[in-house]
Backbone as a printed PyTorch tensor [residue, N CA C, xyz], in Angstrom:
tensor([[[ 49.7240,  97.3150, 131.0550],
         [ 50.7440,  98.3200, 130.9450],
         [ 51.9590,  97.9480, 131.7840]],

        [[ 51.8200,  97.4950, 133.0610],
         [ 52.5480,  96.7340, 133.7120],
         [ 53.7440,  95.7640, 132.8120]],

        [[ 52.9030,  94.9550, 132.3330],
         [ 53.8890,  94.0710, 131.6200],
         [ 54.4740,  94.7810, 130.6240]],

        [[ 53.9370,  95.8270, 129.8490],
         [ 54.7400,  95.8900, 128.8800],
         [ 56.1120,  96.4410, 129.1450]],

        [[ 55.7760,  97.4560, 130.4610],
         [ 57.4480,  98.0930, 131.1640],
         [ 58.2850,  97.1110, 131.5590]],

        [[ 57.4100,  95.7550, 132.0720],
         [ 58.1840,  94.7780, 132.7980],
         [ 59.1940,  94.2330, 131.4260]],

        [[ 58.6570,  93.8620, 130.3830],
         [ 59.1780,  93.4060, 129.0530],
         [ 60.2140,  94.0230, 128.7260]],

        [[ 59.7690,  95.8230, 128.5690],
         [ 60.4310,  96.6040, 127.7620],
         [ 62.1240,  96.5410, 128.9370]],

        [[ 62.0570,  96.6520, 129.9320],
         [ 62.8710,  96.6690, 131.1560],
         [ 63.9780,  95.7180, 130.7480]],

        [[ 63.0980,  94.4310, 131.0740],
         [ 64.2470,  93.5550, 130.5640],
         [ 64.4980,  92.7940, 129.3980]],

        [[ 64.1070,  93.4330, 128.3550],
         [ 64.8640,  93.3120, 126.7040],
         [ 65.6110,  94.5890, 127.2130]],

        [[ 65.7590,  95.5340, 127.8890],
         [ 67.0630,  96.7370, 127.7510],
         [ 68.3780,  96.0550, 128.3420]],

        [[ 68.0480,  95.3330, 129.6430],
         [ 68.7890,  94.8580, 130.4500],
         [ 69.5300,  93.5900, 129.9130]],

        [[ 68.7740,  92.6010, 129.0340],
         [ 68.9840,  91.7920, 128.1290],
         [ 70.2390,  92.4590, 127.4030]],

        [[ 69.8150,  93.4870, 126.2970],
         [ 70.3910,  93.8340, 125.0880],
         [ 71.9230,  94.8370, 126.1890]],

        [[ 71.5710,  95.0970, 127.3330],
         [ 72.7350,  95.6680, 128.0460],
         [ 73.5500,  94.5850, 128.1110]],

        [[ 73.4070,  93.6850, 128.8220],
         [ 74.2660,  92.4270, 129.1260],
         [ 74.7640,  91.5930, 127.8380]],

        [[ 73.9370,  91.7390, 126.4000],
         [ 75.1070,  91.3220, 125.3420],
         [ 75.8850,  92.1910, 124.9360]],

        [[ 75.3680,  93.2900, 124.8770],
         [ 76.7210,  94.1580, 124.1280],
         [ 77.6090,  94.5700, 124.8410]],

        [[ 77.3650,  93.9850, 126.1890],
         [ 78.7960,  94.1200, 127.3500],
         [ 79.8250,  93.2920, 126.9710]],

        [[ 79.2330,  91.7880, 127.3770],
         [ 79.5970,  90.2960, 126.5800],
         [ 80.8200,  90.7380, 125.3240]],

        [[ 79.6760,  91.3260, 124.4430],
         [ 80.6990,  91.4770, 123.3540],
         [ 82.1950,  92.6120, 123.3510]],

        [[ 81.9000,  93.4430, 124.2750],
         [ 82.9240,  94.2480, 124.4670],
         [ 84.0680,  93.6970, 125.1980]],

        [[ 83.3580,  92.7770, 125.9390],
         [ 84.4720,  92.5150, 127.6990],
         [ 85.4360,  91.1410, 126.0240]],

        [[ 84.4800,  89.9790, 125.4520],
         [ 85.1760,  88.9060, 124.9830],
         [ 85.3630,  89.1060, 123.8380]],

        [[ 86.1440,  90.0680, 122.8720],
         [ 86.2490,  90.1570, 121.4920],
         [ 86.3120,  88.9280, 120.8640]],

        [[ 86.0140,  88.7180, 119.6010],
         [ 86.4620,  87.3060, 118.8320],
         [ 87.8070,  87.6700, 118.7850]],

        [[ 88.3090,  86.1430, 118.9140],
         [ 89.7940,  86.1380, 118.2600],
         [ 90.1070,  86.9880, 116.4580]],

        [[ 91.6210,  87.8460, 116.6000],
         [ 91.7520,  87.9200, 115.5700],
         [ 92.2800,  87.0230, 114.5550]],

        [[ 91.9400,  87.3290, 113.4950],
         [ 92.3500,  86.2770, 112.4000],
         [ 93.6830,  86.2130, 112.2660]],

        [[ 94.9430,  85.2360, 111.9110],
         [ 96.2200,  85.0200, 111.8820],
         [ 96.8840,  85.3020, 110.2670]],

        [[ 96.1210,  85.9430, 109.9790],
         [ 96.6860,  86.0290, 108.1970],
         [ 98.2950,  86.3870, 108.1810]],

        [[ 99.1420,  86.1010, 107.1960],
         [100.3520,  86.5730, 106.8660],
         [100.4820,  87.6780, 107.0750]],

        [[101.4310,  88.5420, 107.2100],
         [101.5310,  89.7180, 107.1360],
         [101.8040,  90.0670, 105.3770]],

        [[101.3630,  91.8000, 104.8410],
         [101.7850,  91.4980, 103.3710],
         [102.9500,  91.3710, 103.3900]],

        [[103.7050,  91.2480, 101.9970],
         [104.8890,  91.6070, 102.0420],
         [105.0660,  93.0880, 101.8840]],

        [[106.6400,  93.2700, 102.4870],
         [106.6340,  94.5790, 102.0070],
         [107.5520,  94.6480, 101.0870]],

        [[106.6100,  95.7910, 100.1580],
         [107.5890,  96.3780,  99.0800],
         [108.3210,  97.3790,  99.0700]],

        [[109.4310,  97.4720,  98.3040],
         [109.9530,  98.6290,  98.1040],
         [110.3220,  99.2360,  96.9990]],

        [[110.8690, 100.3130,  96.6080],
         [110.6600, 100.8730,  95.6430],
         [111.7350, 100.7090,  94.7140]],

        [[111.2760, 100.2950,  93.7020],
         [111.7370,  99.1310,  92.5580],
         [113.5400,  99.8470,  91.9390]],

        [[114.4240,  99.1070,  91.7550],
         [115.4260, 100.0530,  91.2820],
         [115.8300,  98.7840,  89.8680]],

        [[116.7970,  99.3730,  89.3160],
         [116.6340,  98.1240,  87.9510],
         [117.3270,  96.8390,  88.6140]],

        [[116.9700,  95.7330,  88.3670],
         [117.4770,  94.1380,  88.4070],
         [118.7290,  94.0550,  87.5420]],

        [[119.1910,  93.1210,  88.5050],
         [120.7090,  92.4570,  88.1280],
         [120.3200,  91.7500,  86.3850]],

        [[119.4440,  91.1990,  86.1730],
         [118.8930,  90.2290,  85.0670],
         [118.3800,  91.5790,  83.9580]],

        [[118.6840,  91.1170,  83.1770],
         [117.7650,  91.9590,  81.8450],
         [116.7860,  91.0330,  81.2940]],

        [[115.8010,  91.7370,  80.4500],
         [115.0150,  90.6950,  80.3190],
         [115.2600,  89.8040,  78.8040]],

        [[116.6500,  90.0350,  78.4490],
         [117.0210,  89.1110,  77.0250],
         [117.6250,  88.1890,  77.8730]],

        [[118.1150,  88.1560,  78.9450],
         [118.0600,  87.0250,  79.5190],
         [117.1910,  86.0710,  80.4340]],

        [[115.8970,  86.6160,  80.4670],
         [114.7120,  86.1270,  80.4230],
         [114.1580,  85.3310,  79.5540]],

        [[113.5670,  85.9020,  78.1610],
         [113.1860,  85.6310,  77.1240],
         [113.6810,  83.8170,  76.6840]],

        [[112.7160,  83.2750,  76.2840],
         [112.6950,  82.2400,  75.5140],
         [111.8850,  81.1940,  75.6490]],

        [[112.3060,  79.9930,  75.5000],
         [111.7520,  78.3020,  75.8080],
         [111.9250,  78.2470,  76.8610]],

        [[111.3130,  77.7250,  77.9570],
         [110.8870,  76.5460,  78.9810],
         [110.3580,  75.8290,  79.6890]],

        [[111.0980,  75.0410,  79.9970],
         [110.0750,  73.4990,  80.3400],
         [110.0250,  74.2460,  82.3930]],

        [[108.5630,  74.2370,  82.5280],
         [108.1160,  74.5110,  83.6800],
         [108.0790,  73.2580,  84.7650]],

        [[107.7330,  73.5750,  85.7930],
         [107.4900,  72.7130,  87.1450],
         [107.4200,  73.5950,  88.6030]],

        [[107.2070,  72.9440,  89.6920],
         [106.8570,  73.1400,  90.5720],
         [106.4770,  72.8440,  92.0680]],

        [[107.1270,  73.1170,  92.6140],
         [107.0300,  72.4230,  94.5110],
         [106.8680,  72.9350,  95.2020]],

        [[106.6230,  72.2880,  96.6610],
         [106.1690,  72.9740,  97.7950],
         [107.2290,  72.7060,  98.7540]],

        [[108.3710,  71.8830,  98.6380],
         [109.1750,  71.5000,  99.7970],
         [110.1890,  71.5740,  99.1130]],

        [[111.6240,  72.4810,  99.9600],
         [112.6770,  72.4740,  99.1430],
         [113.3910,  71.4840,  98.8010]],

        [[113.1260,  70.2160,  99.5710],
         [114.0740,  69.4760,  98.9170],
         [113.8850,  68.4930,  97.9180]],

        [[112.3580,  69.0190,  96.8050],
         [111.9650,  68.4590,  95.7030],
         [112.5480,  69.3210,  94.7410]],

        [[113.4320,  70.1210,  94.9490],
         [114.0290,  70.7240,  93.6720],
         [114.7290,  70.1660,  92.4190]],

        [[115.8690,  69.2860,  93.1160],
         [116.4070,  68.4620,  91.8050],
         [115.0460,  67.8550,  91.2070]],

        [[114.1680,  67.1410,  91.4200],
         [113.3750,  66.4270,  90.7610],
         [112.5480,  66.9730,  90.5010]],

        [[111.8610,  68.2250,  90.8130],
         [111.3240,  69.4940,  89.9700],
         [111.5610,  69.5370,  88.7470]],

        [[112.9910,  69.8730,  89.0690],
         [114.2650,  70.9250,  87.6290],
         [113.9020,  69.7420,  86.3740]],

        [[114.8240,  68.5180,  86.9230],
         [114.2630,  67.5030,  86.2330],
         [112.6770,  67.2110,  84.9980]],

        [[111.4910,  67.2940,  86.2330],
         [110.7170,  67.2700,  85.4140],
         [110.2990,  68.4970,  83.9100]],

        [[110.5700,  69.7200,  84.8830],
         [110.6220,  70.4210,  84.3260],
         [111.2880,  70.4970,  82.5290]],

        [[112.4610,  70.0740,  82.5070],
         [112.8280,  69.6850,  81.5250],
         [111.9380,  68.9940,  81.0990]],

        [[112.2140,  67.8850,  81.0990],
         [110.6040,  66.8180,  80.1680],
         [109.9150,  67.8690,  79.3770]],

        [[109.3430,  68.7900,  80.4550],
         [108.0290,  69.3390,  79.7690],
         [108.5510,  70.1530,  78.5340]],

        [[109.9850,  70.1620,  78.0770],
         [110.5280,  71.0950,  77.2600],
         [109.6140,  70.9240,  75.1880]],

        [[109.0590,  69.8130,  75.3310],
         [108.3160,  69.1990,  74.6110],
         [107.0390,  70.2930,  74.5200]],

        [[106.3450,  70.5330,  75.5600],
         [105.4370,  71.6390,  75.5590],
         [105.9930,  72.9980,  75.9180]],

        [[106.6330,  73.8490,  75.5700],
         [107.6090,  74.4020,  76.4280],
         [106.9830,  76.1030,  76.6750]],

        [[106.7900,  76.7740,  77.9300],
         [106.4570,  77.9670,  77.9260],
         [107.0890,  78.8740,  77.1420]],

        [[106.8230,  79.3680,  76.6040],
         [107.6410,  80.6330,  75.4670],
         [107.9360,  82.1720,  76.5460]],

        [[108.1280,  82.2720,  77.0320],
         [108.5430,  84.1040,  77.6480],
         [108.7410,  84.8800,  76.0560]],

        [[108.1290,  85.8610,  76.8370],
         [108.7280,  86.7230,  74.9650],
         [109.0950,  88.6120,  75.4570]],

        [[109.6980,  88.9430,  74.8070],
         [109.6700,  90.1990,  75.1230],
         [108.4610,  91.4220,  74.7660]],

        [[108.1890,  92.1740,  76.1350],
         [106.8480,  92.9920,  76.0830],
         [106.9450,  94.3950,  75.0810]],

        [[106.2620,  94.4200,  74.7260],
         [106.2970,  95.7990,  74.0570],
         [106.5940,  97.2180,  74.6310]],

        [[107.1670,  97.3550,  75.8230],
         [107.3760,  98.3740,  76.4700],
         [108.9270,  98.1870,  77.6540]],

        [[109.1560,  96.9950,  76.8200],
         [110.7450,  96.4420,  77.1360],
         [111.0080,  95.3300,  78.8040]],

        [[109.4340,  95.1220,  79.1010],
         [109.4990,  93.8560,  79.7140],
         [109.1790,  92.7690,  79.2640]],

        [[108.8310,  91.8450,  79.9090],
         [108.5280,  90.3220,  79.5890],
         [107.2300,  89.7810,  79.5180]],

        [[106.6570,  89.1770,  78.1180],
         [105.2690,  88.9120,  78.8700],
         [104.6750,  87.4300,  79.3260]],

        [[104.3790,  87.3390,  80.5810],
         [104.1980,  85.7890,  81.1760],
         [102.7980,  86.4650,  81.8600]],

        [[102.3330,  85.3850,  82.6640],
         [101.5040,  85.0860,  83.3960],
         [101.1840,  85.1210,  84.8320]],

        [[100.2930,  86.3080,  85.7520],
         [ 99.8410,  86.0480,  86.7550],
         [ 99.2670,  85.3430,  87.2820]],

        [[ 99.3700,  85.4720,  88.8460],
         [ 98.6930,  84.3970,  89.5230],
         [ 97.2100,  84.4390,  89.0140]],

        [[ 96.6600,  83.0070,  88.6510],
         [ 94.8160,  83.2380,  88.2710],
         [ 94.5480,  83.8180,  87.2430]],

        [[ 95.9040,  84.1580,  86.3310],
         [ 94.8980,  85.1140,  85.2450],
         [ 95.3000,  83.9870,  84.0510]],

        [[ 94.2740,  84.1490,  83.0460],
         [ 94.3330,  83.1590,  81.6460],
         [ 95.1890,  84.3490,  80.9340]],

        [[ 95.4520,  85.3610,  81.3000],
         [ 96.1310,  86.3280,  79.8530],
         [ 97.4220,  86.5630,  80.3940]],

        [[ 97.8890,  86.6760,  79.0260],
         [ 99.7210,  87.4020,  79.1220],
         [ 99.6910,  88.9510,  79.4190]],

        [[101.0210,  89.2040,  80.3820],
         [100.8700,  90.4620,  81.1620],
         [102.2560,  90.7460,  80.6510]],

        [[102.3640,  91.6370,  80.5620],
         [103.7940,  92.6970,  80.4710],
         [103.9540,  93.0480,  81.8110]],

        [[105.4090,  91.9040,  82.2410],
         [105.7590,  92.2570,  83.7660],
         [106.9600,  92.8320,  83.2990]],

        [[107.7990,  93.3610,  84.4120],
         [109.2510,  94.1010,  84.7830],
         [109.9870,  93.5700,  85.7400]],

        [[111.2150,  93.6680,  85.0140],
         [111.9090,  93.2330,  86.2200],
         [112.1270,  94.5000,  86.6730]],

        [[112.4290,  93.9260,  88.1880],
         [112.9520,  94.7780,  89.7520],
         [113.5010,  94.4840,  90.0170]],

        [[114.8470,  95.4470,  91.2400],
         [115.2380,  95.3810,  91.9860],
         [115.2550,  95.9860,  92.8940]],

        [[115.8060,  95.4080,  94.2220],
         [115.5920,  96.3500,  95.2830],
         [116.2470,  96.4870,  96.2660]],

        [[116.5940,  97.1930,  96.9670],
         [118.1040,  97.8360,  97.7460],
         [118.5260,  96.5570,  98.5700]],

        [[117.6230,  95.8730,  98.8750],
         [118.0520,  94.3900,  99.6000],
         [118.9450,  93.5450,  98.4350]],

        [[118.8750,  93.4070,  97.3950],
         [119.9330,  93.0970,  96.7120],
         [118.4530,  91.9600,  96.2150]],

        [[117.5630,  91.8260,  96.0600],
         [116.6380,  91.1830,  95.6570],
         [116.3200,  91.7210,  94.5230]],

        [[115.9120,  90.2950,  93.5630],
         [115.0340,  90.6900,  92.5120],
         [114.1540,  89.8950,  91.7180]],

        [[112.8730,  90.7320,  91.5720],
         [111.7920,  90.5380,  91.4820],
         [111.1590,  90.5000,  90.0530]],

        [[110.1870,  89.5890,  89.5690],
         [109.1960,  89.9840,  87.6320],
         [108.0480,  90.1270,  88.7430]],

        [[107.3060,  91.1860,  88.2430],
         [105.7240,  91.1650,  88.2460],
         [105.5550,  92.7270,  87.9580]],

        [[104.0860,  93.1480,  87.6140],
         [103.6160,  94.3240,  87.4940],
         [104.1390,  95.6670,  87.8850]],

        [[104.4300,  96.4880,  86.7640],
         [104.9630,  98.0310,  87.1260],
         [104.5800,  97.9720,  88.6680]],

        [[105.6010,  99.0910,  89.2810],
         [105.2660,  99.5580,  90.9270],
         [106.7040,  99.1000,  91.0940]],

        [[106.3550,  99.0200,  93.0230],
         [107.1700,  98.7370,  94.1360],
         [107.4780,  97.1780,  93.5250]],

        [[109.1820,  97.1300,  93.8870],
         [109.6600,  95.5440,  94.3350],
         [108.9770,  95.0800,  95.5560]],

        [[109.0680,  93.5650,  94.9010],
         [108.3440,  92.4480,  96.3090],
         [106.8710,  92.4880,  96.4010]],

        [[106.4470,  93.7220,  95.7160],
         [104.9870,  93.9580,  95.9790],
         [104.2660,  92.1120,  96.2100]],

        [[102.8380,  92.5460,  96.3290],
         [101.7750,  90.9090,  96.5550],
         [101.5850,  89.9670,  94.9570]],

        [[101.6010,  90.8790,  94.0560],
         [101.9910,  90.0340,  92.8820],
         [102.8960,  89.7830,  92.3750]],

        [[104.1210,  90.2400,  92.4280],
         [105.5140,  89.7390,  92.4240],
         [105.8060,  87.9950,  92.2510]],

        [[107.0380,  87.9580,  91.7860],
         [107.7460,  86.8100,  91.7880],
         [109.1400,  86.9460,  92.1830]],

        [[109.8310,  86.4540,  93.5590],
         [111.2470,  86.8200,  93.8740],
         [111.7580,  85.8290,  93.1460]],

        [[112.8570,  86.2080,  92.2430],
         [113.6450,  85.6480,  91.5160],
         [115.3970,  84.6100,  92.5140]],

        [[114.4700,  83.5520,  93.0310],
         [115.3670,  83.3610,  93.9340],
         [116.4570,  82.8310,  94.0370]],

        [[116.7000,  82.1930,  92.2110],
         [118.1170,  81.8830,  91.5160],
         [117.8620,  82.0770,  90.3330]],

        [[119.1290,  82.3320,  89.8110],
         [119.1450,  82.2750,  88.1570],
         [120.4210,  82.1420,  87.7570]],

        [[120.6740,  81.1690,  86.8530],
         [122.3780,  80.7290,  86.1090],
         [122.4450,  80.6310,  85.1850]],

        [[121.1390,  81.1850,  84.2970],
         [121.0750,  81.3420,  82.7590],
         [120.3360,  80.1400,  82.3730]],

        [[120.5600,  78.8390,  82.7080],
         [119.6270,  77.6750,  82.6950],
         [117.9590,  77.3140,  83.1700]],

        [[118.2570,  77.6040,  84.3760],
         [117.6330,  77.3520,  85.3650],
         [117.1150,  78.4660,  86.3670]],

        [[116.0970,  78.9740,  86.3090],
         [115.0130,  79.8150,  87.1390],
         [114.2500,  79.4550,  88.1990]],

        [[114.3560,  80.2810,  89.0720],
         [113.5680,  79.5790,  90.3930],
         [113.0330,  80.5750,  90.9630]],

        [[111.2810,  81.1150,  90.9030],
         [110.4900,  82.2960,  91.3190],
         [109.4090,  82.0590,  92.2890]],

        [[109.4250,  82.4040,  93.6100],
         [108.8890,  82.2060,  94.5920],
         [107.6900,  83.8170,  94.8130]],

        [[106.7490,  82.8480,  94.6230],
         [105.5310,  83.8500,  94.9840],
         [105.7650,  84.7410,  96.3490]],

        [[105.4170,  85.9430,  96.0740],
         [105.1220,  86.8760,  97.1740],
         [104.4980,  86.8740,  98.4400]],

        [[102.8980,  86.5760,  97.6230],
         [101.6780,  86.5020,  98.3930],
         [101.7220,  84.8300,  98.8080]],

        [[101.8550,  84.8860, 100.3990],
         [101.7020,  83.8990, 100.8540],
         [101.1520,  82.5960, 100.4230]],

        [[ 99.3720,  83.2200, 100.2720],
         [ 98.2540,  82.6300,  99.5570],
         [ 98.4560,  81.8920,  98.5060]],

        [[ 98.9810,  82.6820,  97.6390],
         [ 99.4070,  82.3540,  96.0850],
         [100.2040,  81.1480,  95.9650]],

        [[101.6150,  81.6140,  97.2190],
         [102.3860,  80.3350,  96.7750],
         [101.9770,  78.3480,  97.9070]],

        [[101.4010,  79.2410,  98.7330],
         [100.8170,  78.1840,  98.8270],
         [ 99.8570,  77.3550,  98.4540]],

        [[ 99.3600,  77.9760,  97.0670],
         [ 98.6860,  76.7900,  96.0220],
         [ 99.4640,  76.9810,  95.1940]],

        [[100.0130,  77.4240,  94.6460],
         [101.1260,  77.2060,  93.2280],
         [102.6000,  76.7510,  93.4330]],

        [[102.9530,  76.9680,  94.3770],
         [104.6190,  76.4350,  94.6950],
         [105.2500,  77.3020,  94.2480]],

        [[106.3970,  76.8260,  94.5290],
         [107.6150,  77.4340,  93.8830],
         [108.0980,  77.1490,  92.4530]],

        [[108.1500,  78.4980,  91.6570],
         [108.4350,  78.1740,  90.2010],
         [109.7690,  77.5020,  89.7820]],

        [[109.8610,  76.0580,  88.7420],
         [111.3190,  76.3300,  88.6320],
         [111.2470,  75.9260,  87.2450]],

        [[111.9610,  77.1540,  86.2250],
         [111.9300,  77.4050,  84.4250],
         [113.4180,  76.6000,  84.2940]],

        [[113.1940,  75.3300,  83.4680],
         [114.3240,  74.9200,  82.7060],
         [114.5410,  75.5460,  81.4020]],

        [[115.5160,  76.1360,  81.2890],
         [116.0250,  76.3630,  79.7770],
         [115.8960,  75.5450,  78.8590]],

        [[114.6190,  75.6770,  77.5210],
         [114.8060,  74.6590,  76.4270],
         [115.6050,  74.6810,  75.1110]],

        [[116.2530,  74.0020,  74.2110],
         [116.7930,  74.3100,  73.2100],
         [115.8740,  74.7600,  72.1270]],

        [[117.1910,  75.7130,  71.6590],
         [116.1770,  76.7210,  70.6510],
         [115.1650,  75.4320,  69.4020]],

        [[113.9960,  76.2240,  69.0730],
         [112.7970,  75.2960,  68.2620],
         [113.7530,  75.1610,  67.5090]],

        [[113.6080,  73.4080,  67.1250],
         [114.1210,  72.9460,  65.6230],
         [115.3560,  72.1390,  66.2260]],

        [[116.0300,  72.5800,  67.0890],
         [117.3980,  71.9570,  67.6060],
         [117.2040,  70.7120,  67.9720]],

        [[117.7990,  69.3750,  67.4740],
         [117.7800,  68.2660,  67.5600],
         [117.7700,  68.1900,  69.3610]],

        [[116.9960,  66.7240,  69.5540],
         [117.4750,  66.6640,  71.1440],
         [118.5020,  65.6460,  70.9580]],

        [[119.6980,  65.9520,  72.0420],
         [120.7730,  64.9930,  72.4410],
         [119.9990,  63.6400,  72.7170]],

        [[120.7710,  62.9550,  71.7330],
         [120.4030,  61.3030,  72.5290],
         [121.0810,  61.1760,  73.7110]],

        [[120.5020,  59.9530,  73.8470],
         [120.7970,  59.1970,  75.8010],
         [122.5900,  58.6880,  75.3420]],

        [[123.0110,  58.3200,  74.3160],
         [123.9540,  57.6780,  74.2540],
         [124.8610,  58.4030,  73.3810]],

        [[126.5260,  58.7110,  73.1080],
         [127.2420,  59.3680,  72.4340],
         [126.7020,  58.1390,  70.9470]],

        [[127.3940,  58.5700,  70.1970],
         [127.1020,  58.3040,  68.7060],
         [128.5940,  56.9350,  68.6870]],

        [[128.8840,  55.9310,  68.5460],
         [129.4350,  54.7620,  67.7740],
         [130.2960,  55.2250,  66.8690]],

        [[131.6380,  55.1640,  67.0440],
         [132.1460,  55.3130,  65.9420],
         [132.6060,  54.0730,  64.9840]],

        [[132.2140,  54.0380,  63.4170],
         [132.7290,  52.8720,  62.9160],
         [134.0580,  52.1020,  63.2680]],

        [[133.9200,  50.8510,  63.2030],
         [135.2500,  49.7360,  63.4210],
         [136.1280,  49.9180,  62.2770]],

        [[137.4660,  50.1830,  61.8960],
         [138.3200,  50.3510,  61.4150],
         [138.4460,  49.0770,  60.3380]],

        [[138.5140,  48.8710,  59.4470],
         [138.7520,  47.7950,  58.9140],
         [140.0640,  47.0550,  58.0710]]])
């Protein structure tokens, strides 16, 4: 009987001295991003007929692969993403991870920012900040930290409408006079 108080004693004294341990040395907290914050969506500078169409996609992680992004991007005008207009007067493209077409919206938001992704708040975590646009050339930077640090930064070349001859490399020869 002895021992068993002696035992029971110090497994208390034991189990006292870790859950002290754990109080006095918390684990470190984790360093995650902060979210972004959103705000509440007002209409975008862009409509989405100037969204809509052909283009040749690409993508980076360092800004100063952009020209040669844009570049490739073109190329791909051969396979070219289609944007189309949503049935409820947005655009339908593609979220982060998902295989299906989504009916996003454009946003804007009192910061003078603007945003495509899912009804709600501008900037929200699925968002895309629309971080140039000149009618050619699109450039959409993920929200969620996470996201864009495996996908990069989007950049949409404008393709010519289906059927439209491509420009050759060289102007056209005009015949020698004879």
């Amino acid at each position: 009987m002895r021992v068993s108080r002696l035992r029971l004693s110090l497994s208390i004294a034991l189990g006292a001295f870790a859950l002290a341990a754990c109080t006095s040395n918390p684990p470190p907290a984790e360093q995650a991003a902060p979210p972004p914050m959103a705000q509440p969506a007002i209409p975008s500078q862009y409509k989405p007929e100037e969204i809509v169409g052909r283009w040749g996609y690409g993508a980076f992680h360092k800004d100063e692969d952009l020209a040669r992004t844009a570049a490739a991007a073109r190329a791909q005008c051969g396979q070219p993403v289609d944007i189309t207009r949503g049935p409820n007067g947005g655009v339908m493209m593609y979220l982060a991870d998902s295989a299906q077409l989504q009916e996003l919206q454009l946003k804007g938001s009192a910061s003078g920012k603007n945003y495509i992704g899912p009804p709600g708040d501008a900037g929200g975590a699925q968002d895309r900040e629309i971080a140039s646009f000149d009618g050619r050339t699109m450039v959409l930077k993920w929200m969620d930290p996470e996201v864009a640090g495996r996908y990069g930064t989007g950049v949409y070349v404008r393709c010519a409408a289906e059927g439209t001859p491509r420009a050759a490399g060289k102007p056209a020869m005009k015949p020698k006079a004879q």
